[in-house]
C-alpha positions in Angstrom: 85.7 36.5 -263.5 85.9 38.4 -266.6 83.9 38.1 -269.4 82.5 35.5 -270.8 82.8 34.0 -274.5 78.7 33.3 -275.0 79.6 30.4 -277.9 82.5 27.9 -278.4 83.0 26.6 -282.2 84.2 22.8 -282.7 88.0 23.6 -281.4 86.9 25.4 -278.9 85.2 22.7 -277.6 87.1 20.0 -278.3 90.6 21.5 -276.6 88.5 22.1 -273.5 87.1 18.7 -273.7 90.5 17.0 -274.0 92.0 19.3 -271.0 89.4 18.4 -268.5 89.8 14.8 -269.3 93.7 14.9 -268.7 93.1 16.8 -265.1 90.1 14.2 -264.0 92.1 11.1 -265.1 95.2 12.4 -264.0 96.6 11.0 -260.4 97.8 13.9 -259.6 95.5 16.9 -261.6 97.3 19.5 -260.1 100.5 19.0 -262.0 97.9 18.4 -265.1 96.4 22.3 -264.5 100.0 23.3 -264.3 101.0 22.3 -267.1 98.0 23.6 -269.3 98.8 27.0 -267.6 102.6 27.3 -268.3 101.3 25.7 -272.3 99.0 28.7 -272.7 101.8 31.0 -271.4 100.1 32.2 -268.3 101.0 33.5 -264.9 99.1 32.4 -262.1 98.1 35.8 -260.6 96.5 36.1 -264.6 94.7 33.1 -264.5 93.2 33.4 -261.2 92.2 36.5 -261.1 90.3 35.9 -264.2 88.9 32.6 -262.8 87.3 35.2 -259.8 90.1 33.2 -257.2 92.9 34.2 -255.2 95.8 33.1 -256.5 97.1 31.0 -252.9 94.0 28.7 -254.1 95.1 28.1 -257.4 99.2 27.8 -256.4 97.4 25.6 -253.8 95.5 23.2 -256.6 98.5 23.0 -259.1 100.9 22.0 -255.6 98.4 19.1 -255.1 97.6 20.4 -251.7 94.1 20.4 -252.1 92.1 17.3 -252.8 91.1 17.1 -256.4 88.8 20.0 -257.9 85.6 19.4 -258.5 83.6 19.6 -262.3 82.8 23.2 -261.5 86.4 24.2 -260.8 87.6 22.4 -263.9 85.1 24.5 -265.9 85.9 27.2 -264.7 89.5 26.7 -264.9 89.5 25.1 -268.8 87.3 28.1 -269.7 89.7 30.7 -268.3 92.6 29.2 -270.4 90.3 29.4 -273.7 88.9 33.0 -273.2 91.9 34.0 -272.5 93.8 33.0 -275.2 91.1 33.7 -277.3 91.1 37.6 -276.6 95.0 37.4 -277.3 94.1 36.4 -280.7 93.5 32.0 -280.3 97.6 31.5 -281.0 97.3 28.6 -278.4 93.7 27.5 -279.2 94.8 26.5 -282.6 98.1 25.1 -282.2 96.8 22.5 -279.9 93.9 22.0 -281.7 95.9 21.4 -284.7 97.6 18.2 -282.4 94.5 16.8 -282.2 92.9 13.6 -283.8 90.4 13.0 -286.1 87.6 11.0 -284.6 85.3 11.3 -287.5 85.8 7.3 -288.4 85.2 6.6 -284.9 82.8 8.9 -283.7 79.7 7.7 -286.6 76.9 9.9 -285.1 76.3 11.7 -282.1 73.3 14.1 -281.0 71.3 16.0 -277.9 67.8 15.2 -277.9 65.6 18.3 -277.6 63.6 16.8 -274.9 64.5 13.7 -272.5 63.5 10.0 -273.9 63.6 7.3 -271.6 65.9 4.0 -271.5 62.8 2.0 -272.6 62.0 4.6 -275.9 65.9 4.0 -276.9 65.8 0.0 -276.4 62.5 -0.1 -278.7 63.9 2.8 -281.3 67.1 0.6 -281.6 65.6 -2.7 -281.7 66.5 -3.7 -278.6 66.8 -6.5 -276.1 67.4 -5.6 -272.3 70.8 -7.2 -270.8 71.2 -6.0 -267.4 69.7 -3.0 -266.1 66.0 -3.6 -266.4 65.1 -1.8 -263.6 66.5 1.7 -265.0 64.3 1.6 -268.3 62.6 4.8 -267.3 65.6 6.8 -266.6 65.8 9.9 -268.9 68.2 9.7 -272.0 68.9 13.5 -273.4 71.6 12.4 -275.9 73.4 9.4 -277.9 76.4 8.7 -279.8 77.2 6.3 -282.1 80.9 4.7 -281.7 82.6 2.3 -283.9 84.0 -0.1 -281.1 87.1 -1.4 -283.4 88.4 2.1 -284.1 87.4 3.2 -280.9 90.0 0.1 -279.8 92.6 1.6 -281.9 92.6 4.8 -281.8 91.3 6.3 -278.7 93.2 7.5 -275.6 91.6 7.8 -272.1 91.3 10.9 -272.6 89.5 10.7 -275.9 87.1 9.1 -274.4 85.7 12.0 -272.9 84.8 12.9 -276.6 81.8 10.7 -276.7 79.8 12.4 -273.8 79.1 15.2 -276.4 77.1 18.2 -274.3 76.0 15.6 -271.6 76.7 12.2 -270.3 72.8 11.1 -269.9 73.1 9.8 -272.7 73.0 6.3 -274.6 77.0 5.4 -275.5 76.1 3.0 -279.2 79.4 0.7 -279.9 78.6 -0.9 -283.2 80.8 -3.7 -285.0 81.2 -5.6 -281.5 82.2 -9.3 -281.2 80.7 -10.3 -278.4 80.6 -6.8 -276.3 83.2 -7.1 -273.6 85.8 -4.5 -274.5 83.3 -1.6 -274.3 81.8 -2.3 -271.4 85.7 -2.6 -269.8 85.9 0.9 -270.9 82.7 2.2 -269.5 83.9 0.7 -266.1 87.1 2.0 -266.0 86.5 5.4 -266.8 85.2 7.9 -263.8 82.1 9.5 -266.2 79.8 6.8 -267.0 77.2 7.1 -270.1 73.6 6.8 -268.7 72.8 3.4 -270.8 75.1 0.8 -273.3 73.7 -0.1 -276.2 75.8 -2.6 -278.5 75.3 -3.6 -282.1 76.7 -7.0 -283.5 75.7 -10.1 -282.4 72.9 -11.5 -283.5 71.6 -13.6 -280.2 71.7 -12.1 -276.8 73.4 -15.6 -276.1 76.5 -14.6 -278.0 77.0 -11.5 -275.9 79.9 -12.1 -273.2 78.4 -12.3 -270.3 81.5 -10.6 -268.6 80.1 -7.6 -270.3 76.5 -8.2 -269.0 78.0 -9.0 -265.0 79.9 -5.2 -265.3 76.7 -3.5 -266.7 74.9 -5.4 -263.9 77.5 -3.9 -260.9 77.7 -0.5 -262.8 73.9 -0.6 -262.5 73.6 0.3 -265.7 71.0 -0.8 -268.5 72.6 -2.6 -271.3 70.9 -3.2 -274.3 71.7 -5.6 -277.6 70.5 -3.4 -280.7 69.3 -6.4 -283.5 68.8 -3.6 -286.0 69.7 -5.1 -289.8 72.9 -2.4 -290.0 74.1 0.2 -288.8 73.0 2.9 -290.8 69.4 1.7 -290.2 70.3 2.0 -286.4 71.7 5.6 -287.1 68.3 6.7 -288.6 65.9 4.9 -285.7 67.9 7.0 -282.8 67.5 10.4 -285.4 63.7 9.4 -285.4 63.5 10.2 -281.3 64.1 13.7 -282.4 60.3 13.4 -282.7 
């Protein structure tokens, strides 16, 4: 493979984030990879030779003749397309970054905890009261991000989604201004990558939380939390506190 870019700014990351969502959602991800390829103006000789592949297996992947690729071959693929480009100057890095949206009113707060917490440290941080799950409380958290679950409604694709797994997706996914919590655990269910706990902020009884939502976070298996934290930037600053 050739070399490596060591660091990836915010564009960077973000185009290689929304590419490997589009392939791993996609029916048919080959035609998704080819696609990207023939966006970034590359042959596939180029591309697979710099991915350390022959091209047959790459010609195979984009034919759909190969069952899906795994993570590691979407890395590796997403990362040739961005190193690439970027020793050719970024032309394509910043044209489609430049299509992207702006999930900064969606996307409140998000962080990577320097060192694991546990379900249970997140649940008492954020106030919380245990919905399904309670068996999973010591399962390690290493991240959280906090979502506002109306603009999140409106504004976010699939693959968009893939946005709110930050570095890692054991992590705690935080939708705030809920109703009654069914539409965000839909979305966790649907999607193939699933957030290592739910917490939800917004109603003020664990009674007035659908219990649709607390059924799918009980056949996910996932711990599912109510946060009863005044507002939300009080919530904001107890999850910053578990930097400590």
């Amino acid at each position: 493979m050739g070399g490596s870019v060591d660091l990836y700014g915010p564009m960077e990351e973000s185009l290689m984030n929304r590419i490997a969502g589009e392939i791993i959602l996609s029916k048919t991800p080959g035609d998704v990879m080819k696609k990207w390829r023939l966006l970034f103006e590359l042959g596939q000789s180029e591309l697979a030779r710099y991915m350390g592949i022959a091209p047959s297996v790459l010609s195979d992947y984009e034919k759909n003749r190969r069952k899906s690729p795994g993570t590691i071959f979407i890395r590796k693929f997403v990362t040739a397309l961005i190193e690439i480009d970027s020793k050719m100057g970024g032309v394509h890095i910043r044209k489609f970054a430049a299509t992207m949206k702006d999930l900064s009113g969606t996307i409140l707060d998000i962080a990577e905890f320097p060192k694991a917490r546990s379900v249970r440290e997140v649940v008492e941080a954020v106030d919380g009261v245990i919905l399904a799950g309670r068996e999973g409380q010591d399962q390690p958290i290493y991240g959280y991000t906090v979502v506002d679950s109306l603009n999140a409604i409106k504004l976010m694709d699939a693959t968009d989604f893939l946005k709110l797994f930050g570095a890692n997706s054991m992590r705690s996914l935080v939708f705030v201004g809920v109703s009654r919590g069914r539409s965000p655990l839909i979305a966790v269910k649907i999607y193939p990558i699933k957030p290592r706990m739910v917490v939800i902020h917004g109603p003020t009884r664990p009674e007035d939380v659908d219990e649709l939502a607390i059924a799918l976070a009980e056949q996910e298996g996932l711990p599912f939390a109510l946060s009863l934290k005044e507002d939300v930037p009080s919530l904001i600053r107890s999850l910053r506190n578990l930097y400590r």
